[in-house]
N, C-alpha and C positions, 0 to 999 in steps of 0.2 A: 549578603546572604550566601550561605555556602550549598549550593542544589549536587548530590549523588544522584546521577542518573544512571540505571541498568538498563540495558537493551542488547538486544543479539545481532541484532542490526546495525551496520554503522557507515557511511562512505570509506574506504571507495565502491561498497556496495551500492547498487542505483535503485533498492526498493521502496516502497512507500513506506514503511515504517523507517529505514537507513535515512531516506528525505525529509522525513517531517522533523524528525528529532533532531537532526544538523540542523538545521534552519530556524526551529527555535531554539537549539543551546545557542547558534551563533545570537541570534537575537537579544536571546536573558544575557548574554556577556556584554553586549551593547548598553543593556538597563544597568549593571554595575554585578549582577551575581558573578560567583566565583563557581565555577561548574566542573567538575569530575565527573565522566563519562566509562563506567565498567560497560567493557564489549567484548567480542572475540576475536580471531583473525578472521579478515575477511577472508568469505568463502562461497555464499550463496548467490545463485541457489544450485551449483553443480556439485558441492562439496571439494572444491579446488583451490588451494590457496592461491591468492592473486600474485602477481608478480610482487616480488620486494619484502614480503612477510614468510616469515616461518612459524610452524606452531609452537610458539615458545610458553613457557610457565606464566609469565609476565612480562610484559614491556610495555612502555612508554611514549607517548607522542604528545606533539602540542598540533592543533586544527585552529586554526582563528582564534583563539585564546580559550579554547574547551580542553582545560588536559585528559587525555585520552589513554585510557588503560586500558591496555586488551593481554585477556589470560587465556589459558589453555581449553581447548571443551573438545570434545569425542568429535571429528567432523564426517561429515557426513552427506549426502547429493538429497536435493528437497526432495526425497521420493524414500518410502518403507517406513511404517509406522515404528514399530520398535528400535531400528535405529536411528530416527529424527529424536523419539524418545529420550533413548541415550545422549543424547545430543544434547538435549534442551536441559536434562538433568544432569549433566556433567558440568554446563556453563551455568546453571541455577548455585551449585556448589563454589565454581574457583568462583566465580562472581561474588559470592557471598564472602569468602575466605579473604579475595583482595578488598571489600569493602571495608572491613573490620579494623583496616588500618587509614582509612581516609574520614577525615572529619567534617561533618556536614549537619547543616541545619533542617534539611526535611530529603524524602529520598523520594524518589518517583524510579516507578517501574513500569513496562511499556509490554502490552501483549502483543501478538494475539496469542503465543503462548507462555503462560502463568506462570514455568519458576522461575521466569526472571522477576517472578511477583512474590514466589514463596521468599527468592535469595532478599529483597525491600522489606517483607515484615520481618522476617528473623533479624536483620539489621537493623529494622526498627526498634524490637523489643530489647535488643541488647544495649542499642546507645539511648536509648529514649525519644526517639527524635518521633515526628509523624512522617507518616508515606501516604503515597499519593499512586494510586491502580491506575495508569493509562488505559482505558480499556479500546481496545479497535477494532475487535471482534467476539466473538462466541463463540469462544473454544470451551470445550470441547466440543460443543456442538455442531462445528463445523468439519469436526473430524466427521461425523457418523453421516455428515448430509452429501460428502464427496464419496465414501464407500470405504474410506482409508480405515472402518476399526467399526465394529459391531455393539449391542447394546450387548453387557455386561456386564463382571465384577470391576473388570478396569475403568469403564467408562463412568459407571455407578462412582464410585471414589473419585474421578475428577473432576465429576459434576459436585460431589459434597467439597472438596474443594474449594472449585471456583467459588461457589456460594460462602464460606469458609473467610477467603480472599477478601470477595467483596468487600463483608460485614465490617470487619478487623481493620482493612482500609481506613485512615482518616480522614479520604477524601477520592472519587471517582472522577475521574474527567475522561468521560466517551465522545467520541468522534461523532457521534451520530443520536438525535432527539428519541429514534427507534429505539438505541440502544438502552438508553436512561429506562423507555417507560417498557422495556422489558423487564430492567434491574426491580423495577418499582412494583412490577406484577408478582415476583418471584419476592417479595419480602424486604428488599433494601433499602433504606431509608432514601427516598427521593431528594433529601434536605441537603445532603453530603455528596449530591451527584452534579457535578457542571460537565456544562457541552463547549466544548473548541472543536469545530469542525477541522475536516483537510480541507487545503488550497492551496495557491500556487505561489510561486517565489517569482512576483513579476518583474524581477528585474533580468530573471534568467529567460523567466518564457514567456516573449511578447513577439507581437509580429511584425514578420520579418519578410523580406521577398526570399524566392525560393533558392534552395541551394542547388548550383548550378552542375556541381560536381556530382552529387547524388542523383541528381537525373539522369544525368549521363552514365552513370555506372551502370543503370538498372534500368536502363531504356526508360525512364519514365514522361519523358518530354510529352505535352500533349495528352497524356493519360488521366484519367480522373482513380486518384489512389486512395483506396480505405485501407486507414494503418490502425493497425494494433501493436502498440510498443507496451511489451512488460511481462510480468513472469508467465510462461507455458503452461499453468497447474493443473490441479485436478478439479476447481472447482471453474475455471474461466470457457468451458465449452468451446476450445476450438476445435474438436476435433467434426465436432458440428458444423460450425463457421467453415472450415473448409471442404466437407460435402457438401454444402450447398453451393462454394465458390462453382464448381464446376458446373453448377445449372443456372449461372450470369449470362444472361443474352449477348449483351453487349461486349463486346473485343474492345473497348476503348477504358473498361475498369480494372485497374488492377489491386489486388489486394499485398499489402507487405507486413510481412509480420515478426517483428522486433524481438529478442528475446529468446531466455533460457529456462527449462523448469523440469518437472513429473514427466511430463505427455508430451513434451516436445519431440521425442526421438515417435509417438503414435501419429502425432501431427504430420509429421516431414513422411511416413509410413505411407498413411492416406493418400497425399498429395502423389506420391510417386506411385500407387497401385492403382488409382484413378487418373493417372500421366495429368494430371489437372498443369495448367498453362497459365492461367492468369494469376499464380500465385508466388511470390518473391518469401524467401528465408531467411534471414539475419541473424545472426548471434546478440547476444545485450552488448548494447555499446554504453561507452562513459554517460555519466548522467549531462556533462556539457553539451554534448554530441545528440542528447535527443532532443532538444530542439530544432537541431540539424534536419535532423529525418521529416520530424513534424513540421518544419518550412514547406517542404513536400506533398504535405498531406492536404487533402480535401475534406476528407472525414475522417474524426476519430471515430474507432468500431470500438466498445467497452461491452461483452458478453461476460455473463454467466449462467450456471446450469441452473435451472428451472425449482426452486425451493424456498417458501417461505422462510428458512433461515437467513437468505441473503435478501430478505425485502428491507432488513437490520442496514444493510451495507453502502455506501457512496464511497466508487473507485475514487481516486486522489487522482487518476488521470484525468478525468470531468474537467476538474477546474484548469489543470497546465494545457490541455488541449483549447480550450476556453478564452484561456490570457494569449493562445497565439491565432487566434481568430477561426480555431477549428470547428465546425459543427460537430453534434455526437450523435453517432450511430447509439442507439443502447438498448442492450437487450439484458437489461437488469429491472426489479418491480417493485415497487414498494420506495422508500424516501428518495431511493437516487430518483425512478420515475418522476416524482412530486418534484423534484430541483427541477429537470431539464425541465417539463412542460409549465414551471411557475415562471421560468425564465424565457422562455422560449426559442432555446438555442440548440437543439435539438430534435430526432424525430425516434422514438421506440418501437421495437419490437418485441415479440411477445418471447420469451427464452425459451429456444428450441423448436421454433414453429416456423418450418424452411418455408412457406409458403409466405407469409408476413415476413419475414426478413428480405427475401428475396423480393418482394413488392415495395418496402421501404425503400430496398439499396438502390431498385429504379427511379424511384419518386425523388430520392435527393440527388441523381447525376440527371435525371429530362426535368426537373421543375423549378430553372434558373431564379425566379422571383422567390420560391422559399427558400431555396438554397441561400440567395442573398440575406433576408428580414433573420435567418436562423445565426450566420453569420455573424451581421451586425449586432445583435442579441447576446452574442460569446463577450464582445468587452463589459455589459454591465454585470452579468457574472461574473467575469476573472475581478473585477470592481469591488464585490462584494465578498469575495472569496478571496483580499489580498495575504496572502502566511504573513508578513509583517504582523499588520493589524491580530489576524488569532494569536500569533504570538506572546503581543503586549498583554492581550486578553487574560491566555493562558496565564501568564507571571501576575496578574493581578488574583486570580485565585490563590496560583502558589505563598504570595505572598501574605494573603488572609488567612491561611492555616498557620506561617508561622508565628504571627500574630498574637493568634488566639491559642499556640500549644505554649 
């Protein structure tokens, strides 16, 4: 089976969508597909090519036996609506233009934002093939719930779109049961919608004793550390997260926080105009390397800002923090809620409510006995949440649409 994959995302990018989709094309090439991967140069999320690549028209790589095409797009830093825009619609384009000479059996295209969805059905209708919407979040909706773009004529059109999208799609696979019975409320045939959650790739992230080097660098020996490894956006609230850092009783917590995005230069702002002390800064490291850090960690912190749009959403850290025996801090509401307290490998707070946060972050460093039972509760989730297994999952859908087209 010949699988065309689009995505804006790719390694050596370290984001949940770059993650998930390397992990299952390495996987579907293990089951015997032959897979071609349309992407870009990496770049996110600062708009900076990585060391080794240039913006070229076209070029070529092989990853694990995924050939990997990556074409030209507008680049650009994860931050300005109009030219992420640009952006996303210039790589919906070459994407489209390079497909048109690769031959393939069904094509999947990966959100959360949609031309890499328009460039799948226009390649759909032209080869005949079916496609397949990865959907992972609610765009456009997710634009207006962060403040990045106002209700009007633009937003109006990307919503008929999406919708547009959907229908036309031969097949939905959303990350999340929220997402489906969203689809299902707004009109979409339920019937053509499968769920492959995130999770984790446990051979990379299991646990491990701590890294000895990393403590040392950053004084952390002895310390009880809440990390947050991953992008700085507009919708993850640190900037929240770190005014309340500064009203931590206790001198023995420190917080680190991994990573690059939007708000990252307000974040690093913050911390320095409140001299705040118990807080460490990172830039994104390799995706190898955060396991590293997370050896480190005592709790993973997983915030965002306070909106029934993101009760749709289950960060992909949940589970890799999970597989390395981390407990979750988490200050998200709605399905992610429902995991961590079905599992019990975690404690929530309310998003945005310094006074409940800062009462949690106490009760998981003074309350050794939950800290432990939360803990131990992290392996039968990362158990249940192995990316192998969704994987295979995933490829058993894929392979029942090409089936039946």
């Amino acid at each position: 089976m010949k699988i065309l994959f689009i995505t804006d995302n790719f390694p050596p990018e370290t984001n949940a969508p770059s993650s998930r989709t390397y992990e299952h094309c390495r996987e579907w090439v293990k089951l015997g597909a032959d897979i071609t991967l349309i992407t870009c140069v990496p770049n996110f999320p600062q708009g900076k090519l990585y060391k080794g690549y240039s913006n070229k028209l076209y070029q070529t790589e092989n990853m694990d036996g995924i050939k990997v095409i990556r074409v030209w797009s507008y680049i650009t830093a994860n931050e300005g609506f109009l030219k992420r825009i640009l952006d996303y619609v210039s790589f919906g384009f070459t994407s489209f233009m390079a497909g048109l000479f690769v031959k393939a059996d069904v094509i999947i295209a990966t959100s959360p934002q949609f031309f890499t969805t328009v460039s799948a059905f226009c390649l759909s209708a032209l080869k005949r093939k079916p496609w397949i919407f990865e959907l992972r979040d609610l765009w456009p909706e997710s634009i207006k719930t962060v403040g990045a773009m106002k209700n009007g004529t633009a937003i109006r059109f990307l919503e008929r779109l999406e919708l547009y999208l959907y229908k036309k799609s031969d097949m939905v696979i959303a990350v999340a049961y929220a997402l489906k019975k969203n689809l299902v409320s707004r009109g979409i045939d339920g019937e053509k919608i499968n769920v492959v959650t995130n999770g984790a790739n446990l051979e990379l992230f299991s646990q491990r004793v701590k890294n000895q080097e990393i403590l040392n660098a950053h004084n952390l020996e002895n310390k009880f550390v809440i990390a947050y490894i991953g992008t700085h956006g507009m919708a993850h609230s640190l900037e929240f997260i770190v005014k309340c850092t500064d009203k931590i009783p206790d001198e023995d917590i420190r917080f680190l926080f991994i990573g690059d995005g939007a708000r990252k230069s307000e974040v690093l702002k913050i911390a320095e105009t409140k001299k705040i002390k118990n807080c460490i800064f990172l830039n994104s490291v390799q995706r190898d390397a955060v396991a590293d850090y997370l050896s480190v960690t005592d709790v993973s912190l997983v915030p965002l800002i306070k909106s029934d749009t993101f009760r749709t959403v289950i960060p992909s850290k949940i589970f890799e923090s999970c597989a390395m025996g981390k407990p979750i801090l988490l200050g998200v509401e709605g399905q992610a809620k429902e995991i961590i307290d079905k599992y019990d490998c975690g404690i929530c707070f309310e998003p945005e409510n310094e006074t409940d946060f800062i009462a949690k972050v106490m009760m998981m460093k003074k309350d050794s006995a939950l800290y432990k039972r939360l803990q131990d509760n992290c392996a039968i989730l990362a158990k249940d949440y192995d990316r192998q297994n969704l994987a295979s999952e995933m490829f058993v859908y894929i392979n029942r649409l090409v089936r039946k087209s």
